[in-house]
C-alpha positions in Angstrom: 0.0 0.0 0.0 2.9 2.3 0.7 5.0 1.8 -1.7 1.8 2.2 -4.4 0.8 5.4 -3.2 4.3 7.0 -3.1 4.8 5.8 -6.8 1.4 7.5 -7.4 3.0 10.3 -5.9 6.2 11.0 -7.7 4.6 10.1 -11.1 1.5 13.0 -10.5 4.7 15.4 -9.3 6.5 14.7 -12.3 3.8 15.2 -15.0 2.9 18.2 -13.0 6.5 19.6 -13.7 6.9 18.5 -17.0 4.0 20.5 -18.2 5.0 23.4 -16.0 8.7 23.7 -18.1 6.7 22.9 -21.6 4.3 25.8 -20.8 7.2 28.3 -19.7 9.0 27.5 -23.1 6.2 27.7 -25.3 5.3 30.8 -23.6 8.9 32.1 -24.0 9.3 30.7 -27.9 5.9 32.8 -28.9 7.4 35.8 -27.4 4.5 36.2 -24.9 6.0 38.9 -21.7 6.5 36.7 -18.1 5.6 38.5 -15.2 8.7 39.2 -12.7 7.5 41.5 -10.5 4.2 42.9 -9.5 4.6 46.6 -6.9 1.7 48.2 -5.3 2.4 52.2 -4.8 0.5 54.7 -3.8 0.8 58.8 -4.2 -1.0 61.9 -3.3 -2.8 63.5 -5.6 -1.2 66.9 -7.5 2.4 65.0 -6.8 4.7 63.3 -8.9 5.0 59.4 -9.2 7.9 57.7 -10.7 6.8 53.8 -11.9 10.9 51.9 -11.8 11.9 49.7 -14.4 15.1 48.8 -14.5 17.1 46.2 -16.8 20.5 45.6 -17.4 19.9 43.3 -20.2 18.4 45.7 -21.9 21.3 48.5 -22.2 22.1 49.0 -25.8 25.7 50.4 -26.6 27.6 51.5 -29.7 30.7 51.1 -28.7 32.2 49.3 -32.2 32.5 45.8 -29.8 29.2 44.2 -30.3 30.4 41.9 -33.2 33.2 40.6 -30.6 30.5 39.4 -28.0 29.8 36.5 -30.2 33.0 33.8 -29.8 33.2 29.9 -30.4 36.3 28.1 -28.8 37.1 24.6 -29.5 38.7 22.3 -26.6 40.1 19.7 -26.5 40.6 16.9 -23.6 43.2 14.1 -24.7 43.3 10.8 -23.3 44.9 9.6 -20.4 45.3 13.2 -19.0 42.6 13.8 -15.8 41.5 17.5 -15.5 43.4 18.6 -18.4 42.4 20.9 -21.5 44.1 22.3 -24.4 42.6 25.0 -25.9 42.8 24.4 -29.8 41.2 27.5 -31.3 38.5 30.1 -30.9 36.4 32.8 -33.1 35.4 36.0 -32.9 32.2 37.1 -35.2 33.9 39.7 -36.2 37.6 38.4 -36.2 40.2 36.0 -37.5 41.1 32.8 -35.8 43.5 31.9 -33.4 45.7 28.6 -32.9 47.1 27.7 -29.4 49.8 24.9 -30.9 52.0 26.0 -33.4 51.5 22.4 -34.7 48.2 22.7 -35.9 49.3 25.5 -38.5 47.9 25.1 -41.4 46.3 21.8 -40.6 43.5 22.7 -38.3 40.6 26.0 -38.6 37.4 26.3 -39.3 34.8 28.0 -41.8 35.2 31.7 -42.3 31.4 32.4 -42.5 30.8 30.8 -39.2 28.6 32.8 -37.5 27.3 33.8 -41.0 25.9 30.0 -41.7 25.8 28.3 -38.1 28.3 26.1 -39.2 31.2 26.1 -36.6 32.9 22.6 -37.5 36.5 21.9 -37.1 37.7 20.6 -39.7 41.4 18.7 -39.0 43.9 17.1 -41.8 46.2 14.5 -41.4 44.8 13.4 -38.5 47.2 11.7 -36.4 47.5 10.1 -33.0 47.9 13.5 -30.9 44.4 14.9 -32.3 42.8 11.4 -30.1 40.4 12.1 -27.7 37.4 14.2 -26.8 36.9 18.0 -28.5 34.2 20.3 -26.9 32.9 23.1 -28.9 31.8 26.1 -27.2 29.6 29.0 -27.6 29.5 32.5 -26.3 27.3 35.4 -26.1 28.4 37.4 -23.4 25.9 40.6 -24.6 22.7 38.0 -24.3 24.4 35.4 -21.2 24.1 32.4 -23.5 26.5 29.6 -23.5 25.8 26.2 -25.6 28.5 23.4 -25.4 28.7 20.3 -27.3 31.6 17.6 -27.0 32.4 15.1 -29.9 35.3 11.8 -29.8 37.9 11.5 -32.3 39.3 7.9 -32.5 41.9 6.5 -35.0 41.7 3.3 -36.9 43.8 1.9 -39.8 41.2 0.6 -41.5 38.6 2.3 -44.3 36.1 -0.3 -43.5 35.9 1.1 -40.1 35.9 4.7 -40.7 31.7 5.5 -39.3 30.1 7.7 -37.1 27.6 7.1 -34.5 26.0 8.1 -31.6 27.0 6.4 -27.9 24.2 7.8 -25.7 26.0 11.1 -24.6 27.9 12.7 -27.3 28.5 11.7 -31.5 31.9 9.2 -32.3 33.9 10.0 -34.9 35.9 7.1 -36.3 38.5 8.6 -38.6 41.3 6.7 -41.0 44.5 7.9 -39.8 46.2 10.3 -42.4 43.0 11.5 -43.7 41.2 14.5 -43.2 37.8 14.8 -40.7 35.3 17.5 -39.6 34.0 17.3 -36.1 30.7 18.5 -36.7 29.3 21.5 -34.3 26.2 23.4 -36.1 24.1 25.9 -34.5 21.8 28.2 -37.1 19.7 30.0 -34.0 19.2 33.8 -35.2 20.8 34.9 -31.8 23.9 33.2 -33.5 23.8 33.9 -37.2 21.4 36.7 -37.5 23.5 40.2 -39.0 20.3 43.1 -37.8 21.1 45.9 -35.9 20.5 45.1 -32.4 18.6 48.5 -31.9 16.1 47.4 -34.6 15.1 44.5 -32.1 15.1 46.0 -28.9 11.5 47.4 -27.6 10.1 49.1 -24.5 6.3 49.7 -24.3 4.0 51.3 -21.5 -0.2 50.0 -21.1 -2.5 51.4 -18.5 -5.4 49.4 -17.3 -8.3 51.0 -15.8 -10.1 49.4 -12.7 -12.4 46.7 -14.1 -10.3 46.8 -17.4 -8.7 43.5 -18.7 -5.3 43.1 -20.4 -6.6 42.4 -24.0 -8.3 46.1 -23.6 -5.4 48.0 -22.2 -4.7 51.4 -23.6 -0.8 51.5 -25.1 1.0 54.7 -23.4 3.8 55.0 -25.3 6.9 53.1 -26.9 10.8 53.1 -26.9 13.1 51.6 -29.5 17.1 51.2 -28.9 17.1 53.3 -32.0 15.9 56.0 -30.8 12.0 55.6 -32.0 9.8 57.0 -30.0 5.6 56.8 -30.5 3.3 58.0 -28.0 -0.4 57.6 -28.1 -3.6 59.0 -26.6 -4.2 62.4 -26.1 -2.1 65.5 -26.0 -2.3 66.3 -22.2 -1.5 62.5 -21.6 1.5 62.4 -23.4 2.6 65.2 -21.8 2.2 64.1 -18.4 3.7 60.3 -18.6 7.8 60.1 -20.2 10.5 57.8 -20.3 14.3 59.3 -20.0 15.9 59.8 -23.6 18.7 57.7 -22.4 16.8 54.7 -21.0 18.9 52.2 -23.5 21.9 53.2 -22.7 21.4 52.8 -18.5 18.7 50.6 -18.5 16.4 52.4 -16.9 13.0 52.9 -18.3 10.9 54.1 -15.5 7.7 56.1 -16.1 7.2 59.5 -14.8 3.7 60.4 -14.1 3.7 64.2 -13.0 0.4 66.2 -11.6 -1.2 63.0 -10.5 -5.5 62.6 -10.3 -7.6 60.2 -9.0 -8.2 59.2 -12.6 -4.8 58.1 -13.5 -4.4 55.2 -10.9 -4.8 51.6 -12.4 -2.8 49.2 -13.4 0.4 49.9 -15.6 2.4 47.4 -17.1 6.3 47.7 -18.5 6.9 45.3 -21.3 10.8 44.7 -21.8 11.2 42.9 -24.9 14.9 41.7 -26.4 13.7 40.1 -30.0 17.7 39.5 -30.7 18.2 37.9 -27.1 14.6 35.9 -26.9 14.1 38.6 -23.7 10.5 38.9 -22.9 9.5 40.5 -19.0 6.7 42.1 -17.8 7.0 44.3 -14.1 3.2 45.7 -13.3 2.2 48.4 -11.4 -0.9 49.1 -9.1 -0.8 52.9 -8.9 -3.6 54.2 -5.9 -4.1 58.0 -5.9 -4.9 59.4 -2.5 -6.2 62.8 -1.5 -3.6 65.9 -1.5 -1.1 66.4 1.0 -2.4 69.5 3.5 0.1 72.5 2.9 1.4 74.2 6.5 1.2 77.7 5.6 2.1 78.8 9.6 5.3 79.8 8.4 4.2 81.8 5.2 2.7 85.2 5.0 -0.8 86.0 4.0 -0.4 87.9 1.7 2.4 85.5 -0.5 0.9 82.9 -2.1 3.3 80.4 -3.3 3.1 77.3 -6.0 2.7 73.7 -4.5 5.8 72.0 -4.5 6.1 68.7 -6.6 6.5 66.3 -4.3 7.8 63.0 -6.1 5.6 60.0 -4.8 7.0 57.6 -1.8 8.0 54.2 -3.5 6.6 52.2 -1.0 7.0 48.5 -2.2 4.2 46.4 -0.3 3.9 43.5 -2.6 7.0 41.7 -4.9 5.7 38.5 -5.9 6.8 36.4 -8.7 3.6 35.7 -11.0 4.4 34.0 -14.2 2.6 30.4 -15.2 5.5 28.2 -14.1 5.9 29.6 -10.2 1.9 29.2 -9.9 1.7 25.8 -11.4 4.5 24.2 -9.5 3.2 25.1 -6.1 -0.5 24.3 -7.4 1.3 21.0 -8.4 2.9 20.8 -4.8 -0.7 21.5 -3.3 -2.6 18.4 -4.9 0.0 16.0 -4.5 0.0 16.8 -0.8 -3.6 15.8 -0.6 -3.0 12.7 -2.8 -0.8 11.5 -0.4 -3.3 12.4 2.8 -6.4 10.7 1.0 -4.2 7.7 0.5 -3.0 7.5 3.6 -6.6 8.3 5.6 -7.8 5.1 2.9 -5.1 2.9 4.0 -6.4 3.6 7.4 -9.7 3.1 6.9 -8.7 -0.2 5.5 -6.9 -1.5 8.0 -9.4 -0.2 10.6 -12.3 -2.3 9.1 -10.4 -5.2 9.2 -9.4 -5.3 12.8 -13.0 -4.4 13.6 -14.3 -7.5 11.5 -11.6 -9.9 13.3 -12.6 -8.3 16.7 -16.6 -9.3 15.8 -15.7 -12.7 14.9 -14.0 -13.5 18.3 -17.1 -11.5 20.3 -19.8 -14.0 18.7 -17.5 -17.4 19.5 -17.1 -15.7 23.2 -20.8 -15.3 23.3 -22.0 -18.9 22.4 -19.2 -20.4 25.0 -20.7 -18.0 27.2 -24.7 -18.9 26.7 -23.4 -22.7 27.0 -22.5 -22.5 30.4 -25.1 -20.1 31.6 -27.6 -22.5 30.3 -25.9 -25.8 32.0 -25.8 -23.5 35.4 -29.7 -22.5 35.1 -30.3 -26.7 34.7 -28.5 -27.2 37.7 -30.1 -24.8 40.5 -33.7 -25.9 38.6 -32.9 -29.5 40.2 -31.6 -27.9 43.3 -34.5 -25.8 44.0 -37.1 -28.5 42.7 -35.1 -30.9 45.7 -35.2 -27.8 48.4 -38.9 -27.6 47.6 -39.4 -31.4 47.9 -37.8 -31.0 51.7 -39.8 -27.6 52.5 -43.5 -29.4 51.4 -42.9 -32.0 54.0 -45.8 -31.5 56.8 -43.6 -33.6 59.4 -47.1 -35.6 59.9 -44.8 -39.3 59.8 -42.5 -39.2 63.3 -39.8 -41.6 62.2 -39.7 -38.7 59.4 -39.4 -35.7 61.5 -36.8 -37.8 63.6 -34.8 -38.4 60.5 -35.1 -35.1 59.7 -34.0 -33.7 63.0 -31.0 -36.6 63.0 -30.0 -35.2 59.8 -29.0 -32.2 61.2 -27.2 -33.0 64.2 -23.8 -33.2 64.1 -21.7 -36.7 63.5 -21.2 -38.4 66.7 -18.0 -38.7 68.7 -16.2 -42.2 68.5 -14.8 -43.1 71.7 -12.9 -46.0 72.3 -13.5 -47.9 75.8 -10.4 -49.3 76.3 -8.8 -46.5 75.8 -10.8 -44.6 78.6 -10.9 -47.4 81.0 -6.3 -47.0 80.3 -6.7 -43.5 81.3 -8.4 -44.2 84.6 -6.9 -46.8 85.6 -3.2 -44.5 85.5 -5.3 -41.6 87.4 
């Protein structure tokens, strides 16, 4: 029973996860925003709020490097040596290649339009016993954080017939005639890796506002950024006046919304969308913005006759509520939830089981009890019939007989004393 329901258990936990990760990829690969952050702030009215959105991953620089953020690096790992690497050669996008072993001039590289086609192969002639054992090929994109790795084995054999390639489980086996030339194979044609566009082209910031009562699917669109300097605003005049993002969000990563002369109609909810098309970056930080009434001015100090302009008083950032919101965090503690009570209903069944069946066992012995007991009672309840039926015999006797009521009165005296004569007449005959 135990064993049953804790297989039951790990199998509902593991579906639960599985379809958590496929729903946070699929959300990710249609380029649908996740939720990071969710803030609840609240303002006077007539003051200044400022909504913080902040991204590192979103600064855009032209600083003539970008190209060399992209590298691939080739390692190698020969056989025999524990913990040891040789690096063989690495690739900038944007650069030649460079050899670690003067041995491999001329006789090792790979493609020049690498990062052009996604095809980062080393390719290796006259392969010879000190190329033997297992190359790694490595990918870099330090602007996005991405790093893919494969590994591939080079073995030697003297024979054509036995020149193949296959697949051992872990990594592809290359099985190469010694002398000839071979290409470990390492192709990746993901647009984050071959892709030429201008990173500013695919970089995108965008403000909505949801009123109370409004959904997402109706929220009005504020305005939007571009790394390449694009800005569009909508709604009216006086709105876009009042709501901006800094000119230089891209370049420090900030893209807060400032929301000056603040009314009780311009609280809701308000959404950032970060969106990195180049990186596969898609975030979402929302906003619940409460207006409250105006701050009361202390005019003790002021003369009557001055009048002077209300301050702007910038709103306080109070930060009441950070939770992380998006589908996979809900559905893996929803998952943790009902497998909790899988595993209580099983165990109050098993319970329930085994307390029926000790109750059954306990009846079974009760009802043999019970006869044993009737047996006797009823063999005791023969036996003072026939002694009552005898007292009453005795008691109905009218004494009218003589030699009866003698008897009777005999009965009841105690046994007589035996004496022996001789022995008295011994005893008085000493005195």
């Amino acid at each position: 029973m135990e064993s049953a329901s804790s297989a039951l258990l790990v199998l509902f936990v593991s579906l639960l996860q599985v379809r958590t990760a496929l729903l946070f990829t699929a959300a990710q690969a249609n380029g649908e925003s996740v939720v990071v952050a969710v803030y609840n702030m609240t303002a006077p009215a007539g003051s200044k709020a400022v909504l913080q959105c902040q991204s590192q991953r979103m600064v855009w620089t032209q600083d003539g490097l970008s190209d060399r953020q992209r590298v691939v690096h080739w390692d190698l790992y020969p056989p025999g040596r524990d913990y040891k690497v040789e690096r063989v050669c690495d690739m900038f996008s944007a650069g030649d290649q460079r050899l670690y072993n003067s041995n491999n001039q001329g006789r090792v590289s790979m493609l020049p339009s690498a990062f052009t086609e996604g095809n980062f192969s080393l390719i290796i002639r006259d392969v010879g016993p000190g190329d033997k054992g297992i190359y790694s090929c490595n990918l870099h994109h330090h602007y996005c954080h991405l790093y893919e790795s494969t590994k591939i084995q080079l073995n030697l054999t003297k024979s054509a017939r036995k020149d193949r390639r296959f697949w051992d489980g872990e990594k592809v086996v290359v099985v190469a005639l010694a002398g000839s030339t071979v290409a470990l194979p390492c192709v990746n044609r993901r647009a984050v890796w071959t892709e030429q566009h201008s990173e500013g082209e695919q970089q995108v910031v965008h403000w909505d506002r949801q009123g109370p009562g409004v959904g997402q699917d109706r929220a009005d669109r504020l305005v939007d950024l571009y790394a390449s300097g694009e800005r569009r605003g909508y709604g009216p005049l006086f709105i876009r006046q009042k709501m901006n993002i800094s000119e230089a969000a891209f370049s420090r990563g900030d893209f807060s919304l400032s929301i000056s002369d603040l009314q009780p109609p311009d609280q809701g909810l308000y959404s950032c969308h970060l969106h990195h098309h180049y990186c596969g970056l898609h975030e979402r930080r929302l906003f619940h913005l409460s207006v409250t009434p105006p701050l009361k001015q202390n005019r003790s100090g002021a003369s009557a006759g001055t009048r002077r302009d209300p301050p702007v008083v910038e709103s306080p950032r109070v930060i009441n509520v950070i939770l992380p919101e998006h589908r996979a965090h809900f559905l893996q503690q929803l998952g943790y939830i009902l497998a909790t009570l899988l595993f209580l209903a099983l165990v109050v069944m098993a319970i329930v089981l085994l307390t029926r069946r000790h109750r059954k066992r306990g009846l079974e012995y009760n009802m043999r009890k019970s006869e044993a007991r009737q047996v006797c009672s009823n063999d005791f309840v023969m036996d003072s019939t026939e002694l009552k039926a005898c007292n009453n015999e005795e008691i109905r006797l009218d004494y009218k007989n003589n030699i009866l009521k003698e008897r009777t009165e005999l009965s009841k005296l105690p046994p007589p004393k035996v004496i022996d004569l001789d022995k008295e007449v011994e005893k008085v005959s000493w005195k």
